[in-house]
C-alpha positions as CSV (number, residue, x, y, z in Angstrom):
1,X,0.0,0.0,0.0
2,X,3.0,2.1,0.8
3,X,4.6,1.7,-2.2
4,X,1.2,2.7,-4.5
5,X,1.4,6.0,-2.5
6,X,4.5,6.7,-3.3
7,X,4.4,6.0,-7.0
8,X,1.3,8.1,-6.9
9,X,2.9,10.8,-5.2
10,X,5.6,10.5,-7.6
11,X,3.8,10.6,-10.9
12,X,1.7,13.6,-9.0
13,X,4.7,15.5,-9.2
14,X,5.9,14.7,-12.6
15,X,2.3,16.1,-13.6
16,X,3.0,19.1,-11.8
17,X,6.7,19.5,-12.8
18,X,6.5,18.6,-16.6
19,X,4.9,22.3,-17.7
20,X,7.8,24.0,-15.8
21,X,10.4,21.9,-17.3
22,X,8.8,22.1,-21.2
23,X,8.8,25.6,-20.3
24,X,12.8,25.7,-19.6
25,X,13.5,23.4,-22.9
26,X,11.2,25.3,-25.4
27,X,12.6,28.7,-24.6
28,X,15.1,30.3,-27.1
29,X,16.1,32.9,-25.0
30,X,19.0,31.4,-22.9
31,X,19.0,34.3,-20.7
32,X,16.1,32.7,-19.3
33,X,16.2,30.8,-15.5
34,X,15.3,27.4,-15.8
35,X,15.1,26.9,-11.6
36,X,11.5,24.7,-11.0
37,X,9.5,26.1,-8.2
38,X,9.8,22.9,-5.6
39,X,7.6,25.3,-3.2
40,X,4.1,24.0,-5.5
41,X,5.1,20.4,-4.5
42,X,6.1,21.3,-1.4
43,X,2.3,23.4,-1.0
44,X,1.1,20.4,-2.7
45,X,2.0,17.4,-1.0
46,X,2.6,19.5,2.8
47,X,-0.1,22.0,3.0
48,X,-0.2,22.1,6.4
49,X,3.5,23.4,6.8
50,X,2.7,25.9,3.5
51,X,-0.4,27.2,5.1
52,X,1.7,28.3,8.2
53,X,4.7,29.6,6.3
54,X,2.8,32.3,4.4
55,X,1.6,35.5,5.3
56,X,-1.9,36.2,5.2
57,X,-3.6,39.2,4.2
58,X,-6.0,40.9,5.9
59,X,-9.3,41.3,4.9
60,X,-11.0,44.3,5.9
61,X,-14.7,44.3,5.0
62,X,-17.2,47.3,4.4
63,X,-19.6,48.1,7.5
64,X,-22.9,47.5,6.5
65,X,-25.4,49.2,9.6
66,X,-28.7,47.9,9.4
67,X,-31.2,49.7,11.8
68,X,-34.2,48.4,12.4
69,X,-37.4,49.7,10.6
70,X,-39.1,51.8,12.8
71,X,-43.0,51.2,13.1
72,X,-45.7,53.9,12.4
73,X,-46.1,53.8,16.8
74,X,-42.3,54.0,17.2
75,X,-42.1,56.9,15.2
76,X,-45.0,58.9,16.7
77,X,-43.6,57.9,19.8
78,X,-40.7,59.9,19.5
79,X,-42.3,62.8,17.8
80,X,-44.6,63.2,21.3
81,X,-40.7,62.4,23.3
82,X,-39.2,65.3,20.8
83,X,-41.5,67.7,22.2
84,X,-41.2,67.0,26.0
85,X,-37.3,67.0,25.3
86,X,-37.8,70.6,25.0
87,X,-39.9,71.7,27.5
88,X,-37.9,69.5,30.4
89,X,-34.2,71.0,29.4
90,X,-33.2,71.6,32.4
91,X,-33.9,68.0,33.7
92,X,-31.5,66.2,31.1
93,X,-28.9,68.6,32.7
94,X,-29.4,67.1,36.5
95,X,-29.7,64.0,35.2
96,X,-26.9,61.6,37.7
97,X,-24.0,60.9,35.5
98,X,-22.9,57.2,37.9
99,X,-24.6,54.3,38.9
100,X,-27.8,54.7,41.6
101,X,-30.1,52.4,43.1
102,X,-33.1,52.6,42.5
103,X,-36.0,50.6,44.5
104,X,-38.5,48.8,41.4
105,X,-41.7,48.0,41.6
106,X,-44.3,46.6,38.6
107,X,-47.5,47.6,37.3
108,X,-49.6,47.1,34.6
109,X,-52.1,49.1,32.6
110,X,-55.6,48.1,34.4
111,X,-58.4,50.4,35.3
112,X,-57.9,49.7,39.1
113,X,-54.1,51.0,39.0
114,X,-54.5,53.6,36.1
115,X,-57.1,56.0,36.2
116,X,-57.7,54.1,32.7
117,X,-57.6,51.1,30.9
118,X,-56.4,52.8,27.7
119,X,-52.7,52.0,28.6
120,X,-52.3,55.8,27.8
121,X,-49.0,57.5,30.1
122,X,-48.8,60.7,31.4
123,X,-46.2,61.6,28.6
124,X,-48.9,60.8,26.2
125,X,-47.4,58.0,24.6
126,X,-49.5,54.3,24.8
127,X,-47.5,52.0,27.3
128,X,-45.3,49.2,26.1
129,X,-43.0,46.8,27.3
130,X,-40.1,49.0,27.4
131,X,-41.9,51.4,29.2
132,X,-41.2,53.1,33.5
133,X,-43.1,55.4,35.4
134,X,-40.3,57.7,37.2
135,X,-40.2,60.6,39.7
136,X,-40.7,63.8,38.1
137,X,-37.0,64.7,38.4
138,X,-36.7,62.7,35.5
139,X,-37.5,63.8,32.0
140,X,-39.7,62.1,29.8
141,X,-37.7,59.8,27.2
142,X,-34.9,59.4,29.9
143,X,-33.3,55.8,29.1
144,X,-32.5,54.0,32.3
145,X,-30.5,50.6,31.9
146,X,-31.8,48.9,34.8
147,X,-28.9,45.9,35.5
148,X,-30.5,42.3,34.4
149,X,-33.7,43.8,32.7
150,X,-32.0,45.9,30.1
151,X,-33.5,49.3,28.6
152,X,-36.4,51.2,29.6
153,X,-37.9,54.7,28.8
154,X,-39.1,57.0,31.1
155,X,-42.6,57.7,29.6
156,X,-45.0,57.6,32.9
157,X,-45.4,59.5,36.5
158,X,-47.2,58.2,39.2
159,X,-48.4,59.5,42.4
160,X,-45.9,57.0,45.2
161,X,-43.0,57.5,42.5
162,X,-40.8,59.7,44.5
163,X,-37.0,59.8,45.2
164,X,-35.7,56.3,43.8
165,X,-38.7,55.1,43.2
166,X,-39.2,53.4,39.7
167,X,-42.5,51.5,37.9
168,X,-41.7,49.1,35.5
169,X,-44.7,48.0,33.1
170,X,-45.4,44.7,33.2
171,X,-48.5,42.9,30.6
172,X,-50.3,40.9,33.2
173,X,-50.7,41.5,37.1
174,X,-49.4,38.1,37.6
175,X,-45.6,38.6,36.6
176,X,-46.1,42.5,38.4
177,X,-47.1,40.3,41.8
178,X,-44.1,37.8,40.5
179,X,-41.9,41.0,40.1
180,X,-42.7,42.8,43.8
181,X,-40.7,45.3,45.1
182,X,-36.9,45.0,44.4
183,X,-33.3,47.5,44.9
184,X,-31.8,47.1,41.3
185,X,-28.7,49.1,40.0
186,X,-29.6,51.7,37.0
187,X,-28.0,53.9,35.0
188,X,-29.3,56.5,32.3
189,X,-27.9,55.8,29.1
190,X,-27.4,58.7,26.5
């Protein structure tokens, strides 16, 4: 078995060898250098070693950014944000800069808790499940990465959300019993 590999390895590299060396004999100019390029056999036969000896280039690919389509809500959403941006400048000022804890709680969008059952906030914009009720020293459309729940906005008030108090909108009063009354870390997010 050996011996087949070999004398097909061998007749592998005759293959690859004979163009180079017709080449050499068929050339009238003398001034031409018959040397045979033993690094395709060697790339051939041992590409692991080949592979290692050369250099790769670097491929440096375009950026494509994709964002996300924005839905007909989204965007009215931050039309009616747009407009409390301005008239609560001073609040994005004072806004704190580190890390704060703040002390959670969950509610949903029910007639009994909300004046409502509309799911309509006090900014104006229909609650979602991104969506906090926050003390009125923060301004409406005020991002708050709350740590192991992700992103909310501040879109909602609430008459016990004072000081470090924060409402989290939940869909169902069974996971805002579930949730209860927690101290999670938050920052605001620009």
């Amino acid at each position: 078995m050996r011996i087949i590999r070999l004398v097909v390895a061998l007749l592998v590299m005759l293959a690859v060898m004979l163009p180079f060396v017709t080449l050499a004999s068929e050339s009238p100019n003398t001034e031409i250098k018959t040397n045979i390029n033993f690094d395709i056999v060697k790339n051939f036969f041992f590409p692991a070693p080949a592979l290692a000896d050369e250099q790769k280039e670097e491929i440096i690919e375009p950026v494509v950014v994709i964002e996300p389509v924005k839905t007909e809500q989204e965007i009215k959403n931050e039309a009616i944000l747009a407009k409390w941006k301005l008239k609560q400048t001073e609040k994005w000022n004072n806004l704190p800069k580190e890390q704060f804890v703040i002390n959670a709680s969950a509610y949903t969008a029910s007639a009994d808790e909300c004046d409502n059952d509309l799911g309509i906030t006090s900014s104006g914009i229909k609650v979602h499940s991104g969506t906090i009720a926050c003390p009125p020293e923060f301004p409406f459309g005020a991002k708050l990465n709350i740590e192991g729940y992700g992103t909310f906005i501040c879109e909602d008030r609430g008459g016990a959300i004072k000081g470090n108090h924060i409402d989290i909108y939940m869909e169902t009063k069974t996971e805002a019993f579930a949730f209860g009354r927690r101290n999670l870390m938050a920052q605001v997010v620009e």
